[in-house]
C-alpha positions as CSV (number, residue, x, y, z in Angstrom):
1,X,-38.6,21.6,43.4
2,X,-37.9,23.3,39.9
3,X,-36.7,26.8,39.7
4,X,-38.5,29.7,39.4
5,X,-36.8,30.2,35.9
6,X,-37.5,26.7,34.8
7,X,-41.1,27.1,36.0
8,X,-41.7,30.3,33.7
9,X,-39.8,28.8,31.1
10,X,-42.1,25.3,31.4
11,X,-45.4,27.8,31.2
12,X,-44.0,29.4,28.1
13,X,-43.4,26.1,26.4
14,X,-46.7,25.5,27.3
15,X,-48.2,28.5,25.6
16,X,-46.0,28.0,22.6
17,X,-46.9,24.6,22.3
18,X,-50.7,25.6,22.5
19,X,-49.7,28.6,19.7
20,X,-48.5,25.7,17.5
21,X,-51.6,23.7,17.5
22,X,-53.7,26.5,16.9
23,X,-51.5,27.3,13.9
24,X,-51.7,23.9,13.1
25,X,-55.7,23.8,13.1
26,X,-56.0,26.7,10.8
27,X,-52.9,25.3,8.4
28,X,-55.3,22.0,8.5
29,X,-58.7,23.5,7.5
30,X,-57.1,26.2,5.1
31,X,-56.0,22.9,3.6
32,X,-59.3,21.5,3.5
33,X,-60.5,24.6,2.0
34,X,-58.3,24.6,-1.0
35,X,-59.0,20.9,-1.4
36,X,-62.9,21.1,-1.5
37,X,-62.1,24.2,-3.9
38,X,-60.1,22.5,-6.2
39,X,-62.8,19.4,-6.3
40,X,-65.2,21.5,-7.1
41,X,-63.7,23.4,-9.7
42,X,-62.1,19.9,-11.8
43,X,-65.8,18.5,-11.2
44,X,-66.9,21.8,-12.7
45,X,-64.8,21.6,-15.4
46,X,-66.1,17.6,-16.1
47,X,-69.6,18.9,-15.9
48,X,-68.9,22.2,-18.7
49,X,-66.9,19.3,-21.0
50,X,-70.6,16.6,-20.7
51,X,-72.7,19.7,-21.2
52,X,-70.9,20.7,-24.5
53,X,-71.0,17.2,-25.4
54,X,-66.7,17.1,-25.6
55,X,-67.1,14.0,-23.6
56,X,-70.3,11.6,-23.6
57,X,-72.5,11.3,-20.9
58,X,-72.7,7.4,-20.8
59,X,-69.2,8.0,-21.0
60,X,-69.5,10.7,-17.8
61,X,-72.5,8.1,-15.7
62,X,-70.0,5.4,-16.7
63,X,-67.0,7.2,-14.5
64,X,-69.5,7.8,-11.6
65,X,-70.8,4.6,-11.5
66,X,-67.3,3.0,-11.0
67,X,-66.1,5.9,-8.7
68,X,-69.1,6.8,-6.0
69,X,-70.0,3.9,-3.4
70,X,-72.4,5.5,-1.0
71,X,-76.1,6.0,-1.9
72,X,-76.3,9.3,-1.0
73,X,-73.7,10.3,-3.5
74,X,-75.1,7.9,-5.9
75,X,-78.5,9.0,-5.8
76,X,-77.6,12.7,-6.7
77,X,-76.2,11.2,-10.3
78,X,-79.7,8.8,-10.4
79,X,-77.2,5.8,-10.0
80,X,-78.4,2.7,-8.4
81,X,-77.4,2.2,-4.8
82,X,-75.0,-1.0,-4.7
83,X,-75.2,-3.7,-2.3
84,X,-71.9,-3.7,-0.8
85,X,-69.8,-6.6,0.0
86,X,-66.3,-6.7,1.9
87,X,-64.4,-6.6,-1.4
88,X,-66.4,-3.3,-2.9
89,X,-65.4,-1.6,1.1
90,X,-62.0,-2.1,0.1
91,X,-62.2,-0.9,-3.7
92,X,-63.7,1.8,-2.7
93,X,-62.3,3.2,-0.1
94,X,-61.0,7.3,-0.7
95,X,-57.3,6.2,-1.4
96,X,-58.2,3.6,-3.7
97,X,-60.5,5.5,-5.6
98,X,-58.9,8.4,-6.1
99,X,-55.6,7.0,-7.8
100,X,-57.9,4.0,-10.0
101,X,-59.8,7.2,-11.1
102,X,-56.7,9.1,-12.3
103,X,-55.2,5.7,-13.4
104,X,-58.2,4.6,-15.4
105,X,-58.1,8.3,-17.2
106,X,-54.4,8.5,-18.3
107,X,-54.2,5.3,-19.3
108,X,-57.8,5.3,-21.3
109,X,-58.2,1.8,-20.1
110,X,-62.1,1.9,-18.6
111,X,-62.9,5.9,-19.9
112,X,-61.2,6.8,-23.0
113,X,-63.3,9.4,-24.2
114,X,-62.6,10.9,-20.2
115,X,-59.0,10.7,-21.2
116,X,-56.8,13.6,-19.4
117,X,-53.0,13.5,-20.6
């Protein structure tokens, strides 16, 4: 049988440990906040830059055409929805888009009027 010590010591771990996670959740969607701030700002930014006509809007369709996958996202650019086979599920998954996207814009290879240096 543990020690009375070791018993209140066990229940403080405990409520540290629970402390921790709940510090954890709000590191997470503070996070998630700051994320889905900056997104909306750079996509802000893309839409200012297509409206002053510093960067074309084939050019802009062009870039989302290559970069959104599902139909609802598609449909709020008036993109065609895709038919999706296995290989376009792996192209297009978050990670892989992300970086092509920033790839394909510093290195001007499928969006050179998009190009960020």
């Amino acid at each position: 049988m543990p020690s009375p010590q070791r018993e209140r010591l066990e229940k403080q771990a405990l409520r540290v440990k629970e402390r921790i996670k709940r510090c954890e959740a709000r590191e997470g969607k503070q996070n998630k906040k700051i994320d889905t701030r900056r997104k909306v700002l750079a996509g802000a930014a893309i839409l200012a830059k297509v409206e002053r006509g510093d960067w074309s809007e084939e050019g802009f369709r062009k870039m989302m055409d290559d970069f959104l996958s599902r139909p609802s996202e598609r449909s709020l650019f008036g993109l065609p929805i895709l038919e999706e086979t296995s290989e376009q599920s792996e192209e297009s998954s978050p990670e892989n888009s992300d970086n092509d996207l920033i790839d394909d814009l510093q290195t001007n290879e499928d969006h050179p009027e998009l190009s960020v240096t």
